[in-house]
N, C-alpha and C positions, 0 to 999 in steps of 0.2 A: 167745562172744568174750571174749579176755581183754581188762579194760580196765586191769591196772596198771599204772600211768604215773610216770615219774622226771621230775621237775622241774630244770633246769642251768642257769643263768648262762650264755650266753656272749656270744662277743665277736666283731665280723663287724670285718676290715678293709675301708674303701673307701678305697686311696691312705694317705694319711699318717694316716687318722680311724681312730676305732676306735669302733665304734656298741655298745651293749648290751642283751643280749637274754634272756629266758627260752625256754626249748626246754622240751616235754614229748610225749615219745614215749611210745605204746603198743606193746608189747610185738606184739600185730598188726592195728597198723593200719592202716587203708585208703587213707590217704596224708597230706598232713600240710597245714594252710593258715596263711597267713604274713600275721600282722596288719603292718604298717610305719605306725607312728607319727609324727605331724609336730605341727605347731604346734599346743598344745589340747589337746594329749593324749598319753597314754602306755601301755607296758604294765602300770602301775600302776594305773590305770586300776581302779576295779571293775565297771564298764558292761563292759569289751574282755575282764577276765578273766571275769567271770559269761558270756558269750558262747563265750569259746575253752575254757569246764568243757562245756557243752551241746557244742560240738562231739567236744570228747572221751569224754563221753559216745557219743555216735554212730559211734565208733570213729578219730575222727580226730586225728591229733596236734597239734600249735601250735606256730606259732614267733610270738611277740610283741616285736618289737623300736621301738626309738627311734632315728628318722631324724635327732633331732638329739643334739649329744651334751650332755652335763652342764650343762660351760659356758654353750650354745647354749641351751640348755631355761632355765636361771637368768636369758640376755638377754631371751628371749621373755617371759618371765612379768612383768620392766619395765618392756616397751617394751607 
């Protein structure tokens, strides 16, 4: 199986937001699982990324995204 994998930055619109996300597809893999991130946590995360390498490992790709956005992440971590 190939596992080599491209790492991308992207950017999901919901409405007027715009959430960010890392994407890593395999070249052919077996389909792909989508961490969403909320209050606590992120794709930054080293627990979520050590998790989505083992998946990829196994052939599968990652989308790890933040349900909240920048600013929203900066309130949480105040309040």
């Amino acid at each position: 199986m190939q596992t080599q994998e491209k790492e991308h930055v992207v950017r999901i619109q919901a409405g007027s937001v715009s959430l960010e996300g890392t994407v890593n597809l395999l070249r052919d893999a077996q389909g792909i699982v989508v961490f969403a991130h909320g209050s606590g946590s992120s794709r930054h995360s080293p627990r979520n990324r050590y998790v989505a390498g083992v998946l990829r490992t196994a052939g599968l790709g990652t989308l790890l995204f933040d349900l909240l956005t920048a600013e929203e992440e900066r309130q949480d971590m105040r309040t």
